[in-house]
mmCIF file of the C-alpha atoms, coordinates in Angstrom:
data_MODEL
# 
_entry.id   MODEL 
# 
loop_
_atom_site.group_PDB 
_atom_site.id 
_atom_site.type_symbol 
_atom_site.label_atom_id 
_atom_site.label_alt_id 
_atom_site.label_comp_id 
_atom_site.label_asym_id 
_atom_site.label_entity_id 
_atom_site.label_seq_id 
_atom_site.pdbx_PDB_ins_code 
_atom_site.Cartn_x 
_atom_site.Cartn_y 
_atom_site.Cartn_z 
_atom_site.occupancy 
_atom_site.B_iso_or_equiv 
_atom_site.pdbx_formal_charge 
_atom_site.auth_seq_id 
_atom_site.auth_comp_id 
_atom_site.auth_asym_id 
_atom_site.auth_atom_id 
_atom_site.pdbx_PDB_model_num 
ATOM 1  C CA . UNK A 1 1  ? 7.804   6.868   7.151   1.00 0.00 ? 1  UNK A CA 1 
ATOM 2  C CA . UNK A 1 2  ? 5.169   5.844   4.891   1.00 0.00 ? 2  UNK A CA 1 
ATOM 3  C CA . UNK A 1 3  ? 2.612   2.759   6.054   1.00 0.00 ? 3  UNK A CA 1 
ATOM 4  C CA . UNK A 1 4  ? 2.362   0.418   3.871   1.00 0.00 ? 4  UNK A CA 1 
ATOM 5  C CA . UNK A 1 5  ? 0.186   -2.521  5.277   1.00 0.00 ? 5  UNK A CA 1 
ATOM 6  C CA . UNK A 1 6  ? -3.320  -1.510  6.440   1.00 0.00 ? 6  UNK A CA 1 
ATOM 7  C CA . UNK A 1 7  ? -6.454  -3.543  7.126   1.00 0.00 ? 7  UNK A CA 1 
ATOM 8  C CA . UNK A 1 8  ? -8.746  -4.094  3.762   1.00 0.00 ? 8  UNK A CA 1 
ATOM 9  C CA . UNK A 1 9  ? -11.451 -1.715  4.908   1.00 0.00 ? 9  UNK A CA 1 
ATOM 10 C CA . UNK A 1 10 ? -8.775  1.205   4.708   1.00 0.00 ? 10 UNK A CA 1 
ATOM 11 C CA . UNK A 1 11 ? -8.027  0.203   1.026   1.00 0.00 ? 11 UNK A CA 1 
ATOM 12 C CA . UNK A 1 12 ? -8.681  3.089   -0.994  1.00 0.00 ? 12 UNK A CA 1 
ATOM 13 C CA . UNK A 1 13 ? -11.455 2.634   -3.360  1.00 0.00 ? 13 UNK A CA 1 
ATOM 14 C CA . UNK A 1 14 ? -9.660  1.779   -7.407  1.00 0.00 ? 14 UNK A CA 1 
ATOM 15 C CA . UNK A 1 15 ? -6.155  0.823   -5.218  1.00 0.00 ? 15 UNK A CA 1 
ATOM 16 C CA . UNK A 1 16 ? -4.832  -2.148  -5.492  1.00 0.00 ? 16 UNK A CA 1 
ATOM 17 C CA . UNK A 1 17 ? -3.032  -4.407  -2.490  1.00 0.00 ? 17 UNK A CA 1 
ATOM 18 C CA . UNK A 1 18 ? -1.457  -7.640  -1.685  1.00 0.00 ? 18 UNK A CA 1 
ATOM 19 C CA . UNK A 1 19 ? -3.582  -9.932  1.053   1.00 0.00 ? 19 UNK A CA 1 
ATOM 20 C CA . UNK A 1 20 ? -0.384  -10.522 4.312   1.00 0.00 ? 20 UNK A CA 1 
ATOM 21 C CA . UNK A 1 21 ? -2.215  -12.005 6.964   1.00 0.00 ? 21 UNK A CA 1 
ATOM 22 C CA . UNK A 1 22 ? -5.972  -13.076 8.065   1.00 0.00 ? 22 UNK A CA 1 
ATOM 23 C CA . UNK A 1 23 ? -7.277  -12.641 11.485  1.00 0.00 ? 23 UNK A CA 1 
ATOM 24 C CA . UNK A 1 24 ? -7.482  -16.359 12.835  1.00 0.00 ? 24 UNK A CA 1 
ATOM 25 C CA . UNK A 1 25 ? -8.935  -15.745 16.084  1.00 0.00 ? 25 UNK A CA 1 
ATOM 26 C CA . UNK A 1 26 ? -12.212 -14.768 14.030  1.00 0.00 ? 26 UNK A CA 1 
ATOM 27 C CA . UNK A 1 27 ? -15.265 -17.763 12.965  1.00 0.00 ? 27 UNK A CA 1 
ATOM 28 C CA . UNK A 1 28 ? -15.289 -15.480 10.052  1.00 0.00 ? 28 UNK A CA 1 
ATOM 29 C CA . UNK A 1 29 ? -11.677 -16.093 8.293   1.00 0.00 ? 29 UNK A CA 1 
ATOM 30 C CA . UNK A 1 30 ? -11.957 -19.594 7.256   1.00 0.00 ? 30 UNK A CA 1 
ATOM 31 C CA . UNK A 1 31 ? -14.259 -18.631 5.076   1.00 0.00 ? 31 UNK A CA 1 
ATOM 32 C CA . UNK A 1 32 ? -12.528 -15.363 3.619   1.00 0.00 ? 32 UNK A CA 1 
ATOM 33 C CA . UNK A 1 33 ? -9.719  -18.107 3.190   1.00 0.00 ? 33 UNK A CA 1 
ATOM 34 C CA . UNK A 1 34 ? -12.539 -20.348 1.151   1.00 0.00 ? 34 UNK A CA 1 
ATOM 35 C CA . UNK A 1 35 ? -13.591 -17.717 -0.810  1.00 0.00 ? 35 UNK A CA 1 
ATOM 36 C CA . UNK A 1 36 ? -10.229 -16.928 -1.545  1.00 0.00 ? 36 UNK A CA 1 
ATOM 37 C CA . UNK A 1 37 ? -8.383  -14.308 0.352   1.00 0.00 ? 37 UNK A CA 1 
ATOM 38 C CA . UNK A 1 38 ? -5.779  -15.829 1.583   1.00 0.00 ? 38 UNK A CA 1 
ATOM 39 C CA . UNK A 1 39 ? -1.888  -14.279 2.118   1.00 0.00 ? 39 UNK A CA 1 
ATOM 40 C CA . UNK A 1 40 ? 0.193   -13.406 -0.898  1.00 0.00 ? 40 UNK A CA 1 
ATOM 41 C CA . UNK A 1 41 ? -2.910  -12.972 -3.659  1.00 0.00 ? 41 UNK A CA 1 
ATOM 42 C CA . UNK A 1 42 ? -3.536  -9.817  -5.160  1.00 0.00 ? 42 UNK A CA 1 
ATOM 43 C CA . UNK A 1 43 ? -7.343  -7.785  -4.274  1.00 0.00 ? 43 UNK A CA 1 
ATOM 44 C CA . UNK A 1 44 ? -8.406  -4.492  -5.799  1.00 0.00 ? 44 UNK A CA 1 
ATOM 45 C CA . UNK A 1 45 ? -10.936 -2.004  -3.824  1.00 0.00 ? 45 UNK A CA 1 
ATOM 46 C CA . UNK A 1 46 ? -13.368 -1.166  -6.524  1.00 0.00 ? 46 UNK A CA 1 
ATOM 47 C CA . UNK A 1 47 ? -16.789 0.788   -5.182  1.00 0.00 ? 47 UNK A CA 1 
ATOM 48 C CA . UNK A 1 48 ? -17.656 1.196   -1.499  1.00 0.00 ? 48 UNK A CA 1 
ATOM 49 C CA . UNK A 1 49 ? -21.321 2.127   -0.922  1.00 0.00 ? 49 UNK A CA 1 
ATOM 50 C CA . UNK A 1 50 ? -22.690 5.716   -0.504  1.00 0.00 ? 50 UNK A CA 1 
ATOM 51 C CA . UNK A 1 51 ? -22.633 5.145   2.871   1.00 0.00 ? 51 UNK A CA 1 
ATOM 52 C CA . UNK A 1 52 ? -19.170 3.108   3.248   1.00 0.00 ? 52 UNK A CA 1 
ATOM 53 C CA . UNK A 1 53 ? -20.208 -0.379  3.886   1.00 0.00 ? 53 UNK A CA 1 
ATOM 54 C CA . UNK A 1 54 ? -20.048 -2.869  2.121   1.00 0.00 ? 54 UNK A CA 1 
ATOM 55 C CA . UNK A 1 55 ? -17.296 -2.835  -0.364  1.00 0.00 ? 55 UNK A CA 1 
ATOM 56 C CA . UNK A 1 56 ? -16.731 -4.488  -3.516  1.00 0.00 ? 56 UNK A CA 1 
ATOM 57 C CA . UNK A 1 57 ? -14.033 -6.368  -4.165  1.00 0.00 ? 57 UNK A CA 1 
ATOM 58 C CA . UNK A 1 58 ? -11.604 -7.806  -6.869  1.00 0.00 ? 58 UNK A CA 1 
ATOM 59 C CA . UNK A 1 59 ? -10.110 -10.800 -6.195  1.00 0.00 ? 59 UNK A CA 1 
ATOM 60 C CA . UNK A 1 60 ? -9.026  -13.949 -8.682  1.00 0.00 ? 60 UNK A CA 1 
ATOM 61 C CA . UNK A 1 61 ? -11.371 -12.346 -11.234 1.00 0.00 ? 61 UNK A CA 1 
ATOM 62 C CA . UNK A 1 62 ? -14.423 -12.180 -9.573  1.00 0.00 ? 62 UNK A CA 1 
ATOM 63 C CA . UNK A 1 63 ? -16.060 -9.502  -6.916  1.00 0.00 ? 63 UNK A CA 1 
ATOM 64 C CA . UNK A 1 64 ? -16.958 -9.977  -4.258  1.00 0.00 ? 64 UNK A CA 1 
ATOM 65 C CA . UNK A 1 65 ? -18.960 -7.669  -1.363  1.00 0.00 ? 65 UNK A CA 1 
ATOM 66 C CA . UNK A 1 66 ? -17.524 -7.766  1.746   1.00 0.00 ? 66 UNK A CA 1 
ATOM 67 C CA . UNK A 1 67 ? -19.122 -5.575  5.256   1.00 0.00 ? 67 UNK A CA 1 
ATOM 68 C CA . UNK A 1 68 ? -16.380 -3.504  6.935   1.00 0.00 ? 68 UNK A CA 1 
ATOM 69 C CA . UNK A 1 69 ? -16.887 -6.101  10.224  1.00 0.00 ? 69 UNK A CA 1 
ATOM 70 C CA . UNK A 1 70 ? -15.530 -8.245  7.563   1.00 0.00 ? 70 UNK A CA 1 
ATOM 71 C CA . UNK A 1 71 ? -12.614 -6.804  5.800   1.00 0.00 ? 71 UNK A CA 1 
ATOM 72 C CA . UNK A 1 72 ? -11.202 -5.290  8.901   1.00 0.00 ? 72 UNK A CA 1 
ATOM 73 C CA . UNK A 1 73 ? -9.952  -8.374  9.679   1.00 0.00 ? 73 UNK A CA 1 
ATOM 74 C CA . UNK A 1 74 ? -7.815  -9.044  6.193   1.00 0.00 ? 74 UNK A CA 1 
ATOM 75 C CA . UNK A 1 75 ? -4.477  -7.310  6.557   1.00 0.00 ? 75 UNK A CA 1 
ATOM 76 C CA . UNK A 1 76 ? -3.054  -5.653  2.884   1.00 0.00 ? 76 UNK A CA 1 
ATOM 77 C CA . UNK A 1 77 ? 0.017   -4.342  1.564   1.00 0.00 ? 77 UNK A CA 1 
ATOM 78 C CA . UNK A 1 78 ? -0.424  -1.362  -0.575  1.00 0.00 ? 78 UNK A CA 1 
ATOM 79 C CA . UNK A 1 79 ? 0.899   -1.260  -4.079  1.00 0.00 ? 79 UNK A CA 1 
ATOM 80 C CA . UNK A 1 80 ? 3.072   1.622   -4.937  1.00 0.00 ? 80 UNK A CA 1 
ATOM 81 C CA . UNK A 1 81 ? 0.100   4.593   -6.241  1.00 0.00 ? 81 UNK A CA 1 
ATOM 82 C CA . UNK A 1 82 ? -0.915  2.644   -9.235  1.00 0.00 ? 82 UNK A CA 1 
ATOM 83 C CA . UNK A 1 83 ? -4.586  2.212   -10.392 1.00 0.00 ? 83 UNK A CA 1 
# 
């Protein structure tokens, strides 16, 4: 069985996924859910850093940079291997 939904820091750079659920329990997610990311909307992994953290981010046309402590806590659904 193949996993589908894994958290946005395991979002392969150029892949594309669908935002399911937010961590709650975190100060951080209300604003992830300001800046956008919130269930159902579409984000696209575009560069991580030489050394892995941060990532950049596509999300309702912009990017954005987010830390791994930071993206860990946005769940994703992967998109079938598309680019």
């Amino acid at each position: 069985m193949v996993r589908t939904t894994v958290s946005l820091a395991e979002l392969p750079e150029g892949h594309t996924g669908t935002i399911r659920d937010i961590d709650a329990a975190s100060p951080t997610s209300q604003r992830l859910m300001d800046m956008g990311f919130v269930p159902g909307t579409q984000i696209r992994a575009i560069k991580k850093a030489p050394m892995g953290d941060p990532t950049t981010f596509e999300i309702r046309g912009y990017q954005v940079g987010l830390r791994r402590s930071e993206s860990i806590l946005i769940d994703v659904e992967l998109k079938p291997d598309v680019k």
